[in-house]
FILOVEX-247546 format. One line per field, with one value per residue (C-alpha): residue in one letter; x, y, z. Coordinates in nm, 4 decimals. Layout:
N
code <- [A,...]
u <- [X,...]
v <- [Y,...]
w <- [Z,...]
//
This chain:
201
code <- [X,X,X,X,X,X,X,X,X,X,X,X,X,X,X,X,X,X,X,X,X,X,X,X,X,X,X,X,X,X,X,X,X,X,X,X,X,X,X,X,X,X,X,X,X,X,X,X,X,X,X,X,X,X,X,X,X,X,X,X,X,X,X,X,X,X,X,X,X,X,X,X,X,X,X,X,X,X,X,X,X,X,X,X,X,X,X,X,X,X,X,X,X,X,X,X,X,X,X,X,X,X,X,X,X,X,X,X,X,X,X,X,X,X,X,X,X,X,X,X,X,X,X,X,X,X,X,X,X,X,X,X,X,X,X,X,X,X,X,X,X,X,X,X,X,X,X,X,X,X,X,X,X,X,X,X,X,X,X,X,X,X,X,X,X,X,X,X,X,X,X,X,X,X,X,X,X,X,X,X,X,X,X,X,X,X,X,X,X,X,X,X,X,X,X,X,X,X,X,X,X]
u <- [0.0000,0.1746,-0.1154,-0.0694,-0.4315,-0.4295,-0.1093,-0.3001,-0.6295,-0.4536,-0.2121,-0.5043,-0.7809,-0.4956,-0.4374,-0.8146,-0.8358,-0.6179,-0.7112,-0.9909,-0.8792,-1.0944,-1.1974,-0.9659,-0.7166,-0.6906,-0.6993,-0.4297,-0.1558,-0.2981,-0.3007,-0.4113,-0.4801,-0.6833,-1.0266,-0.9401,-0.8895,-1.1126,-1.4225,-1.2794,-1.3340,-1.6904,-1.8291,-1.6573,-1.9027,-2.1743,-2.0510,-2.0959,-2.3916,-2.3824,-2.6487,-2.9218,-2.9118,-2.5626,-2.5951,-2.7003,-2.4049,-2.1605,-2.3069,-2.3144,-1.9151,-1.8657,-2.0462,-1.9097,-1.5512,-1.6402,-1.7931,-1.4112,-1.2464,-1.5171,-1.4305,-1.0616,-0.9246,-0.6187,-0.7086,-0.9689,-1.2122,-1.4627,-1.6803,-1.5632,-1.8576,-1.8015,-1.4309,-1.4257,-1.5831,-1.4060,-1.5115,-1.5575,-1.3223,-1.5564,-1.6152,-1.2410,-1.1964,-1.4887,-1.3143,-0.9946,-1.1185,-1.2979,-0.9988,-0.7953,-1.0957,-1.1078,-0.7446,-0.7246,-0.9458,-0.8428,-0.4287,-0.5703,-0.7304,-0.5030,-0.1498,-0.0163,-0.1771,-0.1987,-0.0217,-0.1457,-0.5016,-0.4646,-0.2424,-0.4697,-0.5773,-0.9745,-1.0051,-0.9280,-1.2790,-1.4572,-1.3888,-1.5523,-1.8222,-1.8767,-1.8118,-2.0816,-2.2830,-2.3036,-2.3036,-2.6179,-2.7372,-2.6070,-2.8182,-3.1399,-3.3375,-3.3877,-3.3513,-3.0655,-2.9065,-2.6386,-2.3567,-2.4195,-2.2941,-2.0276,-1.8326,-1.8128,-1.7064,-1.4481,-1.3419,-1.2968,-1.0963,-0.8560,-0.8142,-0.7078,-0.4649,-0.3268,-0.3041,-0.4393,-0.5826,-0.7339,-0.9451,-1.0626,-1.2089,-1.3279,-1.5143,-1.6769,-1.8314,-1.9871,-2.0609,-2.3036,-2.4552,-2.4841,-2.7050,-2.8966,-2.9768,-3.0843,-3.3185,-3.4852,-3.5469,-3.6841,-3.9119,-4.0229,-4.0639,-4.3045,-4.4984,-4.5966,-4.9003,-5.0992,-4.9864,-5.0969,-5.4647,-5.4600,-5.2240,-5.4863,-5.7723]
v <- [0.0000,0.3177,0.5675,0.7556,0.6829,0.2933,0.2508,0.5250,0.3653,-0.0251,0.0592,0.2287,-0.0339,-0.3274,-0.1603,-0.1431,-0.5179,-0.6039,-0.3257,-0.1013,0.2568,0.5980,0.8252,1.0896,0.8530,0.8036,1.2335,1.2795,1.0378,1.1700,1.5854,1.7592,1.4374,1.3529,1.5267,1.2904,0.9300,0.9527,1.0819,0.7835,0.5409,0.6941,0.6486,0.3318,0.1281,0.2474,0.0862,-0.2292,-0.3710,-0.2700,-0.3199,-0.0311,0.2985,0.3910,0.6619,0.9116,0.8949,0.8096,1.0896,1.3309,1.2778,1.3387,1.6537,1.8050,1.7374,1.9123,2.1790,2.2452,2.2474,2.4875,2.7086,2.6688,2.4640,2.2169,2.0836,1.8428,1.8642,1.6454,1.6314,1.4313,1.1789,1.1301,1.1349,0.7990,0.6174,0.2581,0.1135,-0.2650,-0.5634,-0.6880,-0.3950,-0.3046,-0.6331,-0.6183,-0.3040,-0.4424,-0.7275,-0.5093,-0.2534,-0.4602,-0.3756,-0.0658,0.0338,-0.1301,0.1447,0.4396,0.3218,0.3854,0.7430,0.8943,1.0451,1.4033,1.6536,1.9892,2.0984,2.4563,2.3824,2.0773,2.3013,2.5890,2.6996,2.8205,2.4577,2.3075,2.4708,2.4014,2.0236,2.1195,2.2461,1.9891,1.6563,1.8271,1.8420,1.5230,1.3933,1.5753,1.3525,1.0902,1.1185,1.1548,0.8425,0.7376,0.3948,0.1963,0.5647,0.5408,0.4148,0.7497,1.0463,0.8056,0.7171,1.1560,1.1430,0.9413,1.0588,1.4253,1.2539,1.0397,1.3303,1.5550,1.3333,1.2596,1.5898,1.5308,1.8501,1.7161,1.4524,1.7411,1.8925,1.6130,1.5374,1.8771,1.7872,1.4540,1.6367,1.8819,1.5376,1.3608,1.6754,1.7176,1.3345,1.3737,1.6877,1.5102,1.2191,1.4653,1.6621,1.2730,1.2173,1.5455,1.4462,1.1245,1.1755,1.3667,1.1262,0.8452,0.8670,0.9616,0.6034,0.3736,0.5504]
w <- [0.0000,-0.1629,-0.0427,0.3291,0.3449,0.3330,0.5723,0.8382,0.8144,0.7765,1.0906,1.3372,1.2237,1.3248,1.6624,1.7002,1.6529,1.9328,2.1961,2.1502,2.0999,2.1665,1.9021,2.1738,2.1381,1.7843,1.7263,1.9747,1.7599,1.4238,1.4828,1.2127,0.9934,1.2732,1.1047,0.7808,0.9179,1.2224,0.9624,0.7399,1.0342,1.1300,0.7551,0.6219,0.7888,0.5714,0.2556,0.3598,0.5423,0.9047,1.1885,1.2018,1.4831,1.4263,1.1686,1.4175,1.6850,1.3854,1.1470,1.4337,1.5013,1.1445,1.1408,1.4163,1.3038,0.9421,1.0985,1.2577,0.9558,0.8045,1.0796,0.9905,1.3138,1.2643,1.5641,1.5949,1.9148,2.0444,2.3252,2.6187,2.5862,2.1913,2.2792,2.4799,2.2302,2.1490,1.8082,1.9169,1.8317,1.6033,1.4108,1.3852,1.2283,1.0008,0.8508,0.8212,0.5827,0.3156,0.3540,0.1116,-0.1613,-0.1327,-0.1250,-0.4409,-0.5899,-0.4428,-0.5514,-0.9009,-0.8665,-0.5656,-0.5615,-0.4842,-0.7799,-0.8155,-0.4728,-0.5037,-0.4432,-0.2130,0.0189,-0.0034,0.3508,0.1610,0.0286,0.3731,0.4775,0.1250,0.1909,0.5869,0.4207,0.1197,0.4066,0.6583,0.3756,0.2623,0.6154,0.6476,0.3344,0.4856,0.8313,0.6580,0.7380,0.3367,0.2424,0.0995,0.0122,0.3500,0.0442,-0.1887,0.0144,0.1556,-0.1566,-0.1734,0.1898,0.1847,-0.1563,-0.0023,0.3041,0.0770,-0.1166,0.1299,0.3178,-0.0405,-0.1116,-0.4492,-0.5709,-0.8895,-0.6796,-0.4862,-0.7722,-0.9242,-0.6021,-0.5270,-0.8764,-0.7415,-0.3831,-0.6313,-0.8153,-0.4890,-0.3840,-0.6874,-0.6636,-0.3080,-0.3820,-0.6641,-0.4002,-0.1946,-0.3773,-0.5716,-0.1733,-0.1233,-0.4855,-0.3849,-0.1853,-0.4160,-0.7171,-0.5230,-0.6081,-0.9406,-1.0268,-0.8647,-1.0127]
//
């Protein structure tokens, strides 16, 4: 594994296996790459099939961490209660198996691009404002859509920690398709009930 992302998120989810680890742990070893993995761990769960009630407390995490970089902080903050959270044995493991998958994507689209706009301090909050975004898509209780806004998630993250400017780009463009997708759910959503009676007629 070549990418900064993979060995990170390959060494923390190996420690996690063996002894569980806090989310206050895991930000004071990682600083300022802290936001990026520990976001990473929060919303790789929800590509794969995961048991139901932990978008909230995960998605919540996530948001408040994005909401940091927005603001500009390098260092990330939770609050004491969220802080002390250990991710489980089980779940540490789970992760670790369908890591190898995954990295084999992201080796193909990720490496250090246009260093001008991955270093710039305005695109540090645009990628704040683009993950809380999508985290708020993600949190919305809609069916079978927990996948969508994570694939732009964690493609923001990985891009970041690459520093990979062009992947940044690139994914700002599938943060604004993710959203348009999500409003046209929506306002299908607010449509249905007075469609309803005119199908069945």
């Amino acid at each position: 594994m070549h990418l900064r992302f993979s060995q990170d998120i390959k060494s923390l989810l190996q420690r996690l296996a063996e002894q569980p680890l806090t989310l206050g742990d895991i930000l004071a070893e990682t600083s300022e790459r802290g936001f990026c993995l520990v976001i990473t761990l929060l919303i790789l769960p929800f590509l794969f099939p995961m048991p139901p009630g932990l978008t909230g407390p995960f998605g919540g995490a996530c948001l408040l961490l994005s909401v940091q970089m927005v603001l500009g902080r390098r260092s990330p903050w939770l609050p004491k209660r969220i802080a002390n959270y250990k991710f489980p044995r089980p779940f540490a493991q789970l992760l670790l198996q369908n890591l190898g998958r995954l990295t084999k994507v992201l080796q193909k689209i990720a490496r250090p691009r246009l260093a001008k706009i991955a270093h710039n301090p305005l695109i540090w909050r645009i990628n704040g404002l683009c993950i809380s975004l999508l985290t708020v898509l993600l949190i919305l209780p809609i069916p079978f859509t927990n996948p969508i806004p994570t694939v732009g998630i964690l493609l923001l993250t990985v891009a970041t920690i690459e520093s990979d400017g062009l992947l940044i780009c690139i994914s700002y463009g599938i943060t604004i398709l993710i959203t348009l997708l999500f409003g046209f759910i929506g306002y299908a959503v607010w449509l249905a009930p007075s469609l309803l009676p005119s199908i069945f007629k």
